[in-house]
Each structure stands twice: as C-alpha cells, then as structure tokens.
C-alpha positions in Angstrom: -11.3 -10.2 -16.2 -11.8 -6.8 -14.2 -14.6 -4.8 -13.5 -13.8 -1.1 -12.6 -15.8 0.2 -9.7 -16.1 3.2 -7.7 -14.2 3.4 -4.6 -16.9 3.7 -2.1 -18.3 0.2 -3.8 -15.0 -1.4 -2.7 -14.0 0.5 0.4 -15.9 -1.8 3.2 -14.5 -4.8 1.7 -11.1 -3.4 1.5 -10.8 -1.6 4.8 -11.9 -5.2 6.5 -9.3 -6.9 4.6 -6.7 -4.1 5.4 -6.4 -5.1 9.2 -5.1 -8.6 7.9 -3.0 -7.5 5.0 -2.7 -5.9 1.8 -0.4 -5.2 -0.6 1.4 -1.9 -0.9 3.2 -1.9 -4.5 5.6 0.8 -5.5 8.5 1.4 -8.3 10.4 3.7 -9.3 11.2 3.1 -13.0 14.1 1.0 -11.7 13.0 -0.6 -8.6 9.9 -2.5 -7.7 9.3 -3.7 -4.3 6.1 -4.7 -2.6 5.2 -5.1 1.7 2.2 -5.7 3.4 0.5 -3.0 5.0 -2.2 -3.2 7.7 -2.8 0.6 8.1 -4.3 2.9 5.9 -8.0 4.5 4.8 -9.8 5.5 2.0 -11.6 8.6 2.0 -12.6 11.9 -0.4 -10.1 15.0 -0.1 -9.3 17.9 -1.9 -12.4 16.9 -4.3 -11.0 13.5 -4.9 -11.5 9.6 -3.8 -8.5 9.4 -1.8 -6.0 6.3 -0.2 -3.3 7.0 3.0 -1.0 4.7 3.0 1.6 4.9 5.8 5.4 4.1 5.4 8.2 4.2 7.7 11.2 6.0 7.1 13.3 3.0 7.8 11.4 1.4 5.2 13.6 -0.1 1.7 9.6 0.9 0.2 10.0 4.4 1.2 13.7 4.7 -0.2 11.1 4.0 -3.6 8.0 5.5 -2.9 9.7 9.2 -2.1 10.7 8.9 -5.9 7.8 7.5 -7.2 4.8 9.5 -7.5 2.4 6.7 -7.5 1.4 3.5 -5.7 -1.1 0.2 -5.9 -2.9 -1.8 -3.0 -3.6 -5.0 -3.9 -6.1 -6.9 -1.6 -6.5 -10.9 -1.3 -10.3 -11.2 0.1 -10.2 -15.0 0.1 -7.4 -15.7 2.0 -5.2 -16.7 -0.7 -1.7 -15.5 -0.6 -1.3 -15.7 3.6 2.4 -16.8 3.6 3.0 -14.2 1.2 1.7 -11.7 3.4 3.8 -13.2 6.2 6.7 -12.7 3.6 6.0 -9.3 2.8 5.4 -8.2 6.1 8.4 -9.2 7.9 11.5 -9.6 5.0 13.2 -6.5 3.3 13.2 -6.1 -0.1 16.8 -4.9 0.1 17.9 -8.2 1.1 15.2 -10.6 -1.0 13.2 -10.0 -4.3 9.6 -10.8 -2.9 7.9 -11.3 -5.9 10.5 -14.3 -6.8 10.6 -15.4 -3.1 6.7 -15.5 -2.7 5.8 -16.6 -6.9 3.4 -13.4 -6.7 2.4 -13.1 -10.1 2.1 -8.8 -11.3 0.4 -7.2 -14.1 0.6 -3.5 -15.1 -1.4 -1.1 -14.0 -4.2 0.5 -15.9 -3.4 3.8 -14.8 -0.2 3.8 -13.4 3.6 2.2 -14.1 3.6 0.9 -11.0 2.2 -3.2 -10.8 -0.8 -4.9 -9.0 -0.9 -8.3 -7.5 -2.5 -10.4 -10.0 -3.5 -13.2 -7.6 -5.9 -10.5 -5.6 -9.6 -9.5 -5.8 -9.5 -5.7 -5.4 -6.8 -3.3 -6.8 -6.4 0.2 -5.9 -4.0 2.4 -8.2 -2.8 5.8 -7.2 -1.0 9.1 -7.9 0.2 11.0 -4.7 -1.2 14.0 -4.6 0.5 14.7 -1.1 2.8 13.4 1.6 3.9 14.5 5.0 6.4 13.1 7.3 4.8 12.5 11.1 5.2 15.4 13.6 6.1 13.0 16.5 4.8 16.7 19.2 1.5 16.6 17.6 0.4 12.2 18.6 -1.0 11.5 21.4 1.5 9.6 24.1 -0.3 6.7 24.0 0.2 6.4 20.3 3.6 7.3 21.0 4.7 4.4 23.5 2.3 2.1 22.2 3.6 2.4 18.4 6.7 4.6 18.1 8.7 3.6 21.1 11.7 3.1 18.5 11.1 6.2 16.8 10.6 4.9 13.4 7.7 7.2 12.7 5.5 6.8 9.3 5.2 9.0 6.1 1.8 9.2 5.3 1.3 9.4 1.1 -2.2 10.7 0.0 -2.9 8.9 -3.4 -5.7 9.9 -5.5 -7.8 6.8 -6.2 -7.1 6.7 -10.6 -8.9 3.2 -11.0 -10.4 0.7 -8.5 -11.1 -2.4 -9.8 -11.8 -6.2 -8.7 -11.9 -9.7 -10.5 
C-alpha cells in the first residue's frame, strides 16, 4: 500500500539515502534499464517540485533517457537491496538485464510508463521538463580534476516531481 505525499515530506529522507544509492529507472517504450545514482537534488523550479538527476554521456541509461521523457527514483531507506545497488552501480545494462540479474521486483508507475522499484520505501516519478549537457568552461577545476579527469561529463534532466509516494 502507498501513501502519496508531497515532495518536501519526503525530500530529507531521500536526499540522505541519495549519497548511498538510489534507483534511477528509465524506458523508452522498448528498453528499460535501471543504475544507481548517488547524485541529484530535489528542489522547486519554474513553479514546480522539481528532481536533477545527472547522467553521463557514456551512460547505456542515457542512450534511453535522451528518448524518454520521463524518469523514476526509487529509494531503499532500510538497507534492503545493498548488493543490488552494488549491481546497478558498477554493471551495464548493455551487457546484463539488471532487473533479472539482481530479482528486483518493478511495478508501473502511477503517473508515468516508466517502472519503480517495488522493494523500496519512497518513489519519485517524473516528466523532464528540461535537460542540458555540462559546459565543461563553466566548473570549477577542482570539480574538474577531481570528477571529470576522463571527460565523461553528466547530462543533467530536470523532472517535474508528478507523484511522490512511500510504502
């Protein structure tokens, strides 16, 4: 069962979980593929409850994300689904399907195509109202070496909070 909240009633508890891993879910219609993220933020834009997510170019979630139009974050308060996070985090899903490799267990959005997480507490479904590639002349150099030394610089995607939610 689900209880629909507002997004500044879930934000605390999902910005702490965010630094050890949530669940960035995206499809395309064709594809779905989920990763963990550990970077993002909530906040109120443009008149609405918004979340960043950031995605790298090199990224098999950005090759379905850029088509998308919409995202979920799943996030596991209890520290269920670690290893899954491990999984998510470091494997591609152009090589392995995650949500066989890891048993994670999906349900449809309320608002959106794309899936949540079932096994988490707090679900975040968005529409992207806005996107822009990173503009590697305007980050500071510390950020730079510290973060980009590779150049694989992030997308960030805008999503406008539709439904937040939690068990």
């Amino acid at each position: 069962m689900y209880r629909e909240m507002d997004f500044t009633e879930i934000s605390g508890e999902a910005l702490e979980q965010l630094q050890r891993g949530a669940f960035l879910t995206v499809s395309d219609g064709e594809r779905a593929n989920t990763m963990t993220i550990a970077w993002g933020t909530i906040g109120f834009m443009w008149k609405k409850p918004v979340f960043m997510v950031m995605v790298r170019y090199s990224r098999y979630t950005h090759e379905i994300i850029s088509k998308a139009g919409e995202f979920t974050v799943s996030f596991p308060l209890r520290g269920q689904l670690k290893d899954a996070l491990n999984v998510c985090g470091t494997k591609s899903g152009r090589d392995i399907d995650k949500f066989k490799e890891c048993s994670l267990k999906t349900e449809k959005g309320q608002a959106v195509d794309t899936p949540i997480i079932s096994d988490c507490d707090i679900h975040v479904e968005c529409k992207i109202v806005y996107k822009q590639g990173m503009d590697e002349s305007s980050l500071a150099d510390i950020i730079k070496e510290s973060c980009y030394a590779g150049g694989d610089y992030h997308v960030l995607y805008y999503g406008e909070i539709l439904r937040a939610y939690r068990k």
